[in-house]
Backbone as a chain_set.jsonl record, in Angstrom:
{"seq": "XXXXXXXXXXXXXXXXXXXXXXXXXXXXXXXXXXXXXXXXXXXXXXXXXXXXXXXXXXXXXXXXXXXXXXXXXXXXXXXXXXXXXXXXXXXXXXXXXXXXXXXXXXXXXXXXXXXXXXXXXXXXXXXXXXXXXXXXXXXXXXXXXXXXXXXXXXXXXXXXXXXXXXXXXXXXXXXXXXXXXXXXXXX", "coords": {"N": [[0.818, -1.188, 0.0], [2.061, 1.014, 1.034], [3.991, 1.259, -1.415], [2.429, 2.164, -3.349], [0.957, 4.537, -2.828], [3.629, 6.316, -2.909], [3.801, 5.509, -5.857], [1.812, 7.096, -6.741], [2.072, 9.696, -5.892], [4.197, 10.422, -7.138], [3.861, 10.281, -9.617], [2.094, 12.408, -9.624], [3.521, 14.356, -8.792], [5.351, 14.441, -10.952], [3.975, 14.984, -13.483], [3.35, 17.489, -12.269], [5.718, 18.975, -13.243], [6.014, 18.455, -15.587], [3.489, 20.13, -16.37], [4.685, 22.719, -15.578], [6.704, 23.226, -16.532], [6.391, 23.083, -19.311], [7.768, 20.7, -20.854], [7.343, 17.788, -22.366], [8.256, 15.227, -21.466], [8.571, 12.412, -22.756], [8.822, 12.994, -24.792], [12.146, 13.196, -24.866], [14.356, 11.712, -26.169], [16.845, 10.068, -25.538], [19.437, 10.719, -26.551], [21.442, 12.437, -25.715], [22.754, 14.246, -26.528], [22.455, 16.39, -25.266], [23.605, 16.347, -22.885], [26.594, 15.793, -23.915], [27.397, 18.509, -24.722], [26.747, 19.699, -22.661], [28.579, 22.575, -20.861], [28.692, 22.545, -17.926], [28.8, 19.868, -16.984], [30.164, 18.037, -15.842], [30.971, 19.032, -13.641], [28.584, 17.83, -12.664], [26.345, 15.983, -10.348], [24.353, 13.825, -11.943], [24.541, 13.57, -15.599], [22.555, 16.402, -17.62], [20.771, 14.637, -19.204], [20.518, 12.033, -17.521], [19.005, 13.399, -15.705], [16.659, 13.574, -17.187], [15.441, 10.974, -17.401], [15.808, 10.253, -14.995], [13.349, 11.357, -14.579], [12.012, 10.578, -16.695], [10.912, 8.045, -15.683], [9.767, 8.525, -13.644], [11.108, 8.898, -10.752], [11.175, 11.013, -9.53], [11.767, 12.268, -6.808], [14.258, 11.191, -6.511], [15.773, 13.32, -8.562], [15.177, 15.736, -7.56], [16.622, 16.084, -5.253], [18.852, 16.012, -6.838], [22.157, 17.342, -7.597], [22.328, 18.658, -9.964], [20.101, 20.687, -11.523], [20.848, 22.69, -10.033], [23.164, 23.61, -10.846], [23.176, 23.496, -12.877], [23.774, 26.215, -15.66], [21.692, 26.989, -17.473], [22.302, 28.077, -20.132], [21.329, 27.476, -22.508], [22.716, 25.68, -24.112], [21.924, 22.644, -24.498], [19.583, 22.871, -25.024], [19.745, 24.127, -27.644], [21.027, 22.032, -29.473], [19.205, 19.656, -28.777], [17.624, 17.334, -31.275], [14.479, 17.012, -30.711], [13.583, 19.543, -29.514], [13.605, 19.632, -26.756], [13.509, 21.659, -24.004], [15.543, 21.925, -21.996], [16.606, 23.677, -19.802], [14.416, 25.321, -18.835], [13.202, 23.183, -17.424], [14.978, 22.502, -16.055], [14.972, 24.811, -14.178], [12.284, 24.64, -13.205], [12.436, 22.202, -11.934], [14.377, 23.045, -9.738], [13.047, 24.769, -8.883], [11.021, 23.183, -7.438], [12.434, 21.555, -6.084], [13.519, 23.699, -4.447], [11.338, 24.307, -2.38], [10.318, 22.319, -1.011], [12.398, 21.855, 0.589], [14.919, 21.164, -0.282], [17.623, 22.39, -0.753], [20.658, 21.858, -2.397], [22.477, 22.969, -3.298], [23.925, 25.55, -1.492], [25.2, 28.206, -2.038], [24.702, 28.707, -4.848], [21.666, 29.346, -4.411], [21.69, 31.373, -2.95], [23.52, 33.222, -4.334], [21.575, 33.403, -6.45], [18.955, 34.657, -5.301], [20.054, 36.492, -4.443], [20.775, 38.447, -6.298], [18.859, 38.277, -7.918], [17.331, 40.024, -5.857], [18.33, 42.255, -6.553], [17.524, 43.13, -9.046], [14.739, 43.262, -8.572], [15.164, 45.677, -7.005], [15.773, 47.68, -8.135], [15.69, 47.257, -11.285], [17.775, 46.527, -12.32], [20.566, 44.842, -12.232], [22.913, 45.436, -9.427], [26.101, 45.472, -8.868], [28.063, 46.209, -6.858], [26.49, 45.811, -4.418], [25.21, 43.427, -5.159], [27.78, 41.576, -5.075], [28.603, 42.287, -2.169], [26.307, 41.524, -0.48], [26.2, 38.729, -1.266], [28.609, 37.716, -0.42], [27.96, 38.258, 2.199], [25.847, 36.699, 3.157], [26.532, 33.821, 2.593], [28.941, 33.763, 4.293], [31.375, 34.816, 3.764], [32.173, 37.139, 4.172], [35.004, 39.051, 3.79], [35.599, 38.209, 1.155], [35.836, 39.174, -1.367], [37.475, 41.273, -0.957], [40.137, 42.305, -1.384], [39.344, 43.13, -3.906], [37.591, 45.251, -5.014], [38.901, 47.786, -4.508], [40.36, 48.359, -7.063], [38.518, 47.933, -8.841], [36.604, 49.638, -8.586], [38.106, 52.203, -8.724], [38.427, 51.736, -11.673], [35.837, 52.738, -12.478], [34.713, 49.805, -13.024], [32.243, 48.883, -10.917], [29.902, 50.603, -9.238], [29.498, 52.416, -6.321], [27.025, 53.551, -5.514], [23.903, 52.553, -6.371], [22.026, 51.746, -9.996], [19.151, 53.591, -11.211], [16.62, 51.912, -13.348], [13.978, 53.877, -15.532], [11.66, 52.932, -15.374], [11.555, 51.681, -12.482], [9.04, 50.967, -10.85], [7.119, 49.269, -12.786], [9.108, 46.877, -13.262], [9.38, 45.924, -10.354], [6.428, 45.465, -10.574], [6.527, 42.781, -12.257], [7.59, 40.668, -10.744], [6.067, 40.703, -8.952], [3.666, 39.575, -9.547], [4.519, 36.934, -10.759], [4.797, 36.214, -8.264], [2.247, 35.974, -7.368], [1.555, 34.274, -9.178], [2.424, 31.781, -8.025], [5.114, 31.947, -8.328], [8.048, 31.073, -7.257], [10.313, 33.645, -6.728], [11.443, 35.284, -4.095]], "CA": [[0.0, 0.0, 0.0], [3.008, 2.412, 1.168], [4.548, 1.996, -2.784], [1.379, 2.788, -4.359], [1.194, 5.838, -2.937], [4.145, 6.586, -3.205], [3.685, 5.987, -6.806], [1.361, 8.069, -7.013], [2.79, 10.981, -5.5], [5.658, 10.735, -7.845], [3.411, 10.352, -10.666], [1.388, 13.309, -9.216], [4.73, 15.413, -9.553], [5.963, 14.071, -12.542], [3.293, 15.634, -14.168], [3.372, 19.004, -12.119], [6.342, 19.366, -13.129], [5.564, 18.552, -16.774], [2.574, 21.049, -16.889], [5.127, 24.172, -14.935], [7.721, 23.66, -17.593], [5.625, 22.527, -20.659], [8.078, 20.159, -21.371], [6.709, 16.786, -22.381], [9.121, 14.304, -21.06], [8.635, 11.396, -23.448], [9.726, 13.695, -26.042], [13.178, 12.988, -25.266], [14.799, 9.777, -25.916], [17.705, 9.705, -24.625], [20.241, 10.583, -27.391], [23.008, 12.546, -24.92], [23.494, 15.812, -27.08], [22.467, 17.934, -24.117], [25.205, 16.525, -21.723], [28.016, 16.229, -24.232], [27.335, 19.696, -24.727], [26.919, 21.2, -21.245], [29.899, 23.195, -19.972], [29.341, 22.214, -16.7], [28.155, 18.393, -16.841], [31.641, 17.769, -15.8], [30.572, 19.167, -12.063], [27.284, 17.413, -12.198], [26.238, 14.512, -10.154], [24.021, 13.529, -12.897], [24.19, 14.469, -16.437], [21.368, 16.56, -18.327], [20.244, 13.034, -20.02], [20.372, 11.58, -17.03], [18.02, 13.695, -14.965], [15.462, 13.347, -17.678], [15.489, 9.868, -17.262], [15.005, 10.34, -13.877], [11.84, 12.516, -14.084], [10.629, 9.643, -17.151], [11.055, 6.821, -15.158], [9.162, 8.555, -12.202], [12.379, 8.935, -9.524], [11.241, 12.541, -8.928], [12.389, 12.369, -6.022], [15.9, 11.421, -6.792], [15.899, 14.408, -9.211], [15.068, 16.699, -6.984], [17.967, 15.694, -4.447], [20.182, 15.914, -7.439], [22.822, 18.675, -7.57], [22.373, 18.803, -11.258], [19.426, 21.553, -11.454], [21.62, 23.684, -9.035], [24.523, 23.868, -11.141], [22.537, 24.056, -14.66], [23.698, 27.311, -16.307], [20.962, 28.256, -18.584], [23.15, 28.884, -21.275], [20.673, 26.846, -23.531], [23.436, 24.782, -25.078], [21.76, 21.468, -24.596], [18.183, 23.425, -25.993], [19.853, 24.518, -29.195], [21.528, 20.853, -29.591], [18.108, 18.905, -28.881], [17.067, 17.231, -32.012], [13.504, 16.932, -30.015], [13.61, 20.573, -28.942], [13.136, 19.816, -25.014], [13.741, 22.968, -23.568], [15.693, 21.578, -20.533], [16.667, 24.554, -19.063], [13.099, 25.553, -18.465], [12.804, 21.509, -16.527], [15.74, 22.374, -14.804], [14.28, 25.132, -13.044], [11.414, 24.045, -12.758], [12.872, 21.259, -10.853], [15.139, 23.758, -9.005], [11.887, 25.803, -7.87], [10.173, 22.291, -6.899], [13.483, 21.248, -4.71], [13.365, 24.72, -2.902], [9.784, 24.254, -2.231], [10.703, 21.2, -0.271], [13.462, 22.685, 1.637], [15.96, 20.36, -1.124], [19.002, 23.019, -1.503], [21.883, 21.18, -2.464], [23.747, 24.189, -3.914], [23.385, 26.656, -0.956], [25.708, 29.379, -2.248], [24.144, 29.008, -5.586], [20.702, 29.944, -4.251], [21.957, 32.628, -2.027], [23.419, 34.247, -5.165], [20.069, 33.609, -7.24], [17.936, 35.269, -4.542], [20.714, 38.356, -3.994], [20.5, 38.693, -7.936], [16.803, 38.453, -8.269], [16.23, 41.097, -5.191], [19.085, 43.361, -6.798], [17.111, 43.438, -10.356], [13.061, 44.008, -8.145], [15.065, 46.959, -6.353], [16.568, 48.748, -9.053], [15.032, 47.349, -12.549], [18.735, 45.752, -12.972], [21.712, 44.486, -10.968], [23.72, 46.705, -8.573], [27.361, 44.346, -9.04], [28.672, 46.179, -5.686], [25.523, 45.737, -4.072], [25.203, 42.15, -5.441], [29.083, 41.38, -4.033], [28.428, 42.573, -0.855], [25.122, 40.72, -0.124], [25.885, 37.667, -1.446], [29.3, 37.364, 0.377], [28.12, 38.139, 3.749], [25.29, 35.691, 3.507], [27.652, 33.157, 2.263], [29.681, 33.32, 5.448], [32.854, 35.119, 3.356], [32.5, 38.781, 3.693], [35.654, 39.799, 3.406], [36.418, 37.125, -0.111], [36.725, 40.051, -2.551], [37.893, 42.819, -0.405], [40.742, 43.205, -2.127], [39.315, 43.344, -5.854], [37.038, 46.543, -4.739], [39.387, 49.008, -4.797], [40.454, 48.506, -8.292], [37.495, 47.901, -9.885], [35.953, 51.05, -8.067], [39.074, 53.363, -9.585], [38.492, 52.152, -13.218], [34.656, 52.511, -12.489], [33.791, 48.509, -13.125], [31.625, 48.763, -10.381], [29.732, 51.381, -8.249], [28.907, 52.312, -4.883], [25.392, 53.213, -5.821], [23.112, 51.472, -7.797], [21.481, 52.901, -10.837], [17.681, 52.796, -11.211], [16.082, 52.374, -14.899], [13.182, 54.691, -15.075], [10.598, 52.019, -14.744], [11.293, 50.538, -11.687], [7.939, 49.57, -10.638], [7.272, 47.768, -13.571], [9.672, 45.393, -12.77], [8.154, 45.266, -8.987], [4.733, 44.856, -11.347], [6.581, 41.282, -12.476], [7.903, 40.119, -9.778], [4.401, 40.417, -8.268], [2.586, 38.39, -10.863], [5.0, 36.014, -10.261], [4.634, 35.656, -6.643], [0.774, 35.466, -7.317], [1.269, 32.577, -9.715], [2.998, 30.639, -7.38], [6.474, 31.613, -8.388], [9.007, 31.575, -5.399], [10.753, 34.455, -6.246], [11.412, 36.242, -2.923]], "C": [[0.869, 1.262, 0.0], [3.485, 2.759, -0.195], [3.461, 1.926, -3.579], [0.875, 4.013, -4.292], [2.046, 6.482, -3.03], [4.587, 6.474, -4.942], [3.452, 6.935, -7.403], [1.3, 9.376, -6.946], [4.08, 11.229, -6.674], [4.993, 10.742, -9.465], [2.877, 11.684, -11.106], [2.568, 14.76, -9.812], [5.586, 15.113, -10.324], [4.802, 14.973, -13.2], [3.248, 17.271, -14.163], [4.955, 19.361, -12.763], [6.873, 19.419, -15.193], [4.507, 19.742, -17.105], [3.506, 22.606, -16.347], [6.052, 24.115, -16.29], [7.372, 23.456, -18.798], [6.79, 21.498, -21.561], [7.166, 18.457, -21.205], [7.668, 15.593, -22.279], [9.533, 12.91, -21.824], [9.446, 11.837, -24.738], [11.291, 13.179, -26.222], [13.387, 11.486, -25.509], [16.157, 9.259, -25.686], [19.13, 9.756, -25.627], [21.704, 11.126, -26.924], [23.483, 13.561, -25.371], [23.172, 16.603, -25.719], [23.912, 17.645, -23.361], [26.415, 16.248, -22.344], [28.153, 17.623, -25.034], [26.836, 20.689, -23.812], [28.431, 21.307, -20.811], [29.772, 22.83, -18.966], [29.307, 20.502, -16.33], [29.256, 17.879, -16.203], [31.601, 17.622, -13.431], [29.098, 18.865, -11.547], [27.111, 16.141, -11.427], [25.239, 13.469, -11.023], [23.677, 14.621, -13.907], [23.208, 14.883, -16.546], [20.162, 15.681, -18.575], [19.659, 12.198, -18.752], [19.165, 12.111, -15.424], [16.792, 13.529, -15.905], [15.328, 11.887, -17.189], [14.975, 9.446, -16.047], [13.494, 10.279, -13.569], [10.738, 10.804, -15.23], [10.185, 8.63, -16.411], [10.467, 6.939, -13.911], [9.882, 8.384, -10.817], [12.233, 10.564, -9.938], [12.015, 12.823, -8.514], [14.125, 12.546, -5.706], [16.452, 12.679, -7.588], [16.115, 15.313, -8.944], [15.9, 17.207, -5.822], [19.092, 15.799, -4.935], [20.892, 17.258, -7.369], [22.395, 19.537, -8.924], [21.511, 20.261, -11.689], [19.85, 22.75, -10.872], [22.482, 24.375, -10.03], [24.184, 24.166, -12.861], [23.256, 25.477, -14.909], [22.602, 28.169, -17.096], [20.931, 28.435, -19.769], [22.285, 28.271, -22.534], [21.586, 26.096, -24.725], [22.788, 23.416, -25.394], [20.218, 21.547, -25.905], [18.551, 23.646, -27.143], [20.475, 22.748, -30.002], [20.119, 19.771, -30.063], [17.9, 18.703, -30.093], [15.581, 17.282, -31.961], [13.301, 18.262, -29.604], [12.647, 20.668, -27.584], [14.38, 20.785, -24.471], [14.055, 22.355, -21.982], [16.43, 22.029, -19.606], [15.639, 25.001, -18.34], [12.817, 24.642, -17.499], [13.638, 21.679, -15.797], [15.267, 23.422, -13.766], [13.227, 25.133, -12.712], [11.939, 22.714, -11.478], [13.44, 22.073, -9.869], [14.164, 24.204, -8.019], [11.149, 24.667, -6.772], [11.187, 22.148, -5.397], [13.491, 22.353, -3.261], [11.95, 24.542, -2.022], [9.918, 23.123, -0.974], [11.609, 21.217, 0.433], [15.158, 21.8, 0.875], [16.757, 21.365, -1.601], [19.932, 22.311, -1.254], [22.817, 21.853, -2.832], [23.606, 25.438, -3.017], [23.936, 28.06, -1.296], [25.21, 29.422, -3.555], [22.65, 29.63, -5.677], [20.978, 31.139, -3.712], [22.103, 34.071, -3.373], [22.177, 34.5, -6.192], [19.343, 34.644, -6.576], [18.635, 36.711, -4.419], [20.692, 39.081, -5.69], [19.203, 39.209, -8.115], [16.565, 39.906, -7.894], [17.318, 42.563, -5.419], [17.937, 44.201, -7.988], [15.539, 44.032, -9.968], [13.716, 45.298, -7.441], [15.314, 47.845, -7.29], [16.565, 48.627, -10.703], [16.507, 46.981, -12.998], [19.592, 45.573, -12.354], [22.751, 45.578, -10.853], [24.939, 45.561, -8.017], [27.626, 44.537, -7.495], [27.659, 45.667, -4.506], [25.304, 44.107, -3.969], [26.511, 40.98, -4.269], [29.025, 40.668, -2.677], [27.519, 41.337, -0.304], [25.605, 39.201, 0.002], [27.282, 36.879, -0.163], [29.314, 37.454, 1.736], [26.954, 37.049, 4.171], [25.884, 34.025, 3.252], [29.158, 32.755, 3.324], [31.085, 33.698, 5.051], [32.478, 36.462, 2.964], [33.731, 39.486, 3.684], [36.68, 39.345, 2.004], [36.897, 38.14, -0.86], [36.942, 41.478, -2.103], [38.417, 43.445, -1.147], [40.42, 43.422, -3.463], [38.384, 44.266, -5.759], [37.486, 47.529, -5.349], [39.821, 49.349, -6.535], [39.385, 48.713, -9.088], [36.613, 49.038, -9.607], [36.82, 52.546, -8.974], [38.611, 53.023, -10.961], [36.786, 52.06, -13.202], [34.03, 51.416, -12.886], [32.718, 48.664, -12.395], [31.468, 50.489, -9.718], [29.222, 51.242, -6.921], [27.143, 52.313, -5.074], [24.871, 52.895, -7.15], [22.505, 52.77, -8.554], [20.327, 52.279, -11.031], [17.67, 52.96, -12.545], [14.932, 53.113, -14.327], [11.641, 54.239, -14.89], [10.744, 51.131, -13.65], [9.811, 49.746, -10.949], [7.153, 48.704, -12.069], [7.82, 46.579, -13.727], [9.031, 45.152, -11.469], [7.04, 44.384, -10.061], [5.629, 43.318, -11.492], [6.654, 40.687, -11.724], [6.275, 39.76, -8.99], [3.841, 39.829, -8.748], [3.276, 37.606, -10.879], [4.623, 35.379, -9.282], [3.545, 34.959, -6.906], [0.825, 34.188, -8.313], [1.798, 31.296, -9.229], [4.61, 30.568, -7.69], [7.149, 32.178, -6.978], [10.328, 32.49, -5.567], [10.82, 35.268, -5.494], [12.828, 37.071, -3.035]], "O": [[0.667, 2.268, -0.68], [3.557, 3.939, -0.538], [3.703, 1.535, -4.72], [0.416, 4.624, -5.256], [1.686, 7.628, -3.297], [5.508, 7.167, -5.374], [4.114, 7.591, -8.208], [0.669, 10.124, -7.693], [4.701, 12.279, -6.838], [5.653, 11.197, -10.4], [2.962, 12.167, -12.235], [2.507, 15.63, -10.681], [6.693, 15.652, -10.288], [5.31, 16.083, -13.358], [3.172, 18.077, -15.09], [5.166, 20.546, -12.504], [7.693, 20.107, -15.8], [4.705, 20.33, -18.168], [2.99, 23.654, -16.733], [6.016, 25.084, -17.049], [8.289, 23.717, -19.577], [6.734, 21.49, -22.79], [6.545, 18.077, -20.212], [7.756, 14.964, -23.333], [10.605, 12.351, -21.593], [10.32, 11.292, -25.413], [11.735, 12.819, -27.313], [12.785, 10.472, -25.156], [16.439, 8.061, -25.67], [19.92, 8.826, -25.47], [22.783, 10.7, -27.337], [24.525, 14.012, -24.895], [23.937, 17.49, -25.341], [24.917, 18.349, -23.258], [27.42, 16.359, -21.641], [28.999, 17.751, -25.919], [26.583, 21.887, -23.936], [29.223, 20.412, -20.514], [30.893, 22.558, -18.534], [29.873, 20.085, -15.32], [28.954, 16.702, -16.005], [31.915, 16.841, -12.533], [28.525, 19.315, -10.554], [27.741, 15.171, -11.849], [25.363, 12.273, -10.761], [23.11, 15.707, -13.783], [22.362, 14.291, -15.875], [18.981, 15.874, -18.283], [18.528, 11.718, -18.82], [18.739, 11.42, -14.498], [15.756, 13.313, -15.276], [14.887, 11.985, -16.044], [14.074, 8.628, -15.863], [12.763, 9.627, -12.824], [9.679, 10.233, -14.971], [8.999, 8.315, -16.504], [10.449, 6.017, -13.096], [9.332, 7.813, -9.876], [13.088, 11.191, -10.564], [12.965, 13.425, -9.015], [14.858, 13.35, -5.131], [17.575, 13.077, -7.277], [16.935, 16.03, -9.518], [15.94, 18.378, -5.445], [20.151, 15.772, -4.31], [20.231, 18.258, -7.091], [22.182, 20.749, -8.957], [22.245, 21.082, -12.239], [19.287, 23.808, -11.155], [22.535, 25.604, -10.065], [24.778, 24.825, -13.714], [23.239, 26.003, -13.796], [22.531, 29.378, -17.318], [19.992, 28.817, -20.467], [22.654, 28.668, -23.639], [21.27, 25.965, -25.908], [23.037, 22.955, -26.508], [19.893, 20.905, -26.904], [17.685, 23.383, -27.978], [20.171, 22.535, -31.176], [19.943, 19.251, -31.166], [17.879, 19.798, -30.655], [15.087, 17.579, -33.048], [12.259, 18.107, -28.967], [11.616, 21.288, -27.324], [15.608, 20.701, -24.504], [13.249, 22.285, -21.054], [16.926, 21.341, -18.714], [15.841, 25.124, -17.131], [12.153, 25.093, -16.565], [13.477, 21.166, -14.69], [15.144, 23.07, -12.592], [13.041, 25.753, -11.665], [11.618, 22.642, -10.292], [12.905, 21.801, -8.794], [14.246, 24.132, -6.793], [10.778, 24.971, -5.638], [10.939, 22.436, -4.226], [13.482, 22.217, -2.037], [11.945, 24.799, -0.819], [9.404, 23.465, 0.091], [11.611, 20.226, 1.162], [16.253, 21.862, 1.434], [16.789, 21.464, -2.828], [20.22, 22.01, -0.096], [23.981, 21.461, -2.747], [23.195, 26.445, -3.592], [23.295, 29.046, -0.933], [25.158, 30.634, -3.763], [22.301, 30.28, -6.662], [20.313, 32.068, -4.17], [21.491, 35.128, -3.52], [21.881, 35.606, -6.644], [19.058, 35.614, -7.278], [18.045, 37.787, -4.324], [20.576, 40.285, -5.917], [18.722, 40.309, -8.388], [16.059, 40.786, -8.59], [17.236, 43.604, -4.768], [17.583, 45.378, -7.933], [15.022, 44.933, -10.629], [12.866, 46.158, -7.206], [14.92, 48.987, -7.055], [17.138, 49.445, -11.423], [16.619, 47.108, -14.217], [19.561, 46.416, -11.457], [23.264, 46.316, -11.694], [24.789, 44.905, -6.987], [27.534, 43.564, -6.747], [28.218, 45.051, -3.598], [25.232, 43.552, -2.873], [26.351, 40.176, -3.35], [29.192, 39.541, -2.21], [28.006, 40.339, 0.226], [25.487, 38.534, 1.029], [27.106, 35.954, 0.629], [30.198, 37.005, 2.466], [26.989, 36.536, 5.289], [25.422, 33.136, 3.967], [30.029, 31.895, 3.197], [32.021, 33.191, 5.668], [32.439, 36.901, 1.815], [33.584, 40.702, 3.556], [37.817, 39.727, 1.726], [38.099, 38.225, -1.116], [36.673, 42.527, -2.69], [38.066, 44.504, -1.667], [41.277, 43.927, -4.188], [37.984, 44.301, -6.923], [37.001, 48.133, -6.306], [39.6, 50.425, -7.091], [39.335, 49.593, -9.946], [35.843, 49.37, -10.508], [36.328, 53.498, -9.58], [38.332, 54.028, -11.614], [36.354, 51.223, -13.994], [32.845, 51.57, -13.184], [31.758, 48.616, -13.164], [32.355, 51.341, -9.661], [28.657, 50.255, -6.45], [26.314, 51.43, -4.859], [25.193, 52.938, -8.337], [22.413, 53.961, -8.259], [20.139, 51.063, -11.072], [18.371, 53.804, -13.105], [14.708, 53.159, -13.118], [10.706, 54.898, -14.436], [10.245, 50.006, -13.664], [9.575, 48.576, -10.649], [6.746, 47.542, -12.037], [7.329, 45.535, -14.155], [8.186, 44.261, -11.386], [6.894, 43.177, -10.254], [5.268, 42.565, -10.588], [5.766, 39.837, -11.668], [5.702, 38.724, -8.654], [3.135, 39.245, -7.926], [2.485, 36.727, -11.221], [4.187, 34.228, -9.27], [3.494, 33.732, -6.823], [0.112, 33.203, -8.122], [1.72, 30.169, -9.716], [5.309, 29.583, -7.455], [6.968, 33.069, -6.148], [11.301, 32.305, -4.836], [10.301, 36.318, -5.871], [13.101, 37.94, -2.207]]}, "num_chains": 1, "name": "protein.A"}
């Protein structure tokens, strides 16, 4: 009785997790262009390929425990590769959002900087680098990592002290908010 619901729970979010990212999971079949074409697959505990596989085969769970979604880039190398065009950047965070949801961070300095990113771009309609820095390295438990690369990059103006607003910043608030309300966990 215990692994039939637990089927079904995994079936349950196999699907949610098919209808958040609109990828259709069968789609792929397992051909391996995404992960011999991710840059980082190298620092994954399972490839690209191998988290789909996961999610077809109904090991959510294991998926969602994996580092792999953490450490994704984005960079849509595996998406332009796909002969199937599964968009599995989109599945990875989707999975990413599911894992936080569940208290599953396996990359904690990679969320830290997601979330100091995010709440740089809702304050100021785009990222504030020194601002960013700062934040991320004192929640990170290493505020004084890039002390010394400040001062330079402050003299040839790389970075500033204050941030610069665009002239719509609450329109970006506006997204962020319609986010929230759809259930996205950007905070």
């Amino acid at each position: 009785m215990e692994l039939a619901g637990s089927l079904r729970r995994n079936q349950a979010l196999k699907s949610q997790v098919e209808a958040e990212s609109g990828v259709v999971l069968s789609d792929c079949y397992q051909c391996g262009k995404c992960s011999a074409g991710c840059p980082v697959a190298a620092w994954m505990d399972y490839t690209p390929r191998q988290v789909i596989r996961l999610l077809q085969l109904g090991l959510v769970e294991e998926a969602l425990k994996s580092h792999t979604p953490w450490l994704c880039a984005c960079c849509q190398a595996c998406y332009t590769r796909c002969p199937r065009e599964v968009n599995l950047p989109r599945l990875m965070e989707v999975v990413r959002q599911e894992a936080r949801r569940r208290g599953l961070i396996n990359e904690k300095k990679v969320d830290i900087f997601e979330r100091a990113f995010l709440g740089t771009v809702e304050r100021y309609g785009r990222a504030h680098e020194m601002g960013l820095i700062v934040q991320y390295n004192l929640q990170s438990g290493q505020p004084f990592k890039d002390a010394m690369l400040a001062p330079p990059l402050l003299l040839k103006g790389k970075i500033s002290l204050f941030p610069m607003k665009i002239k719509d910043v609450a329109g970006i608030k506006n997204i962020f908010t319609r986010v929230r309300a759809r259930g996205g966990d950007r905070s």
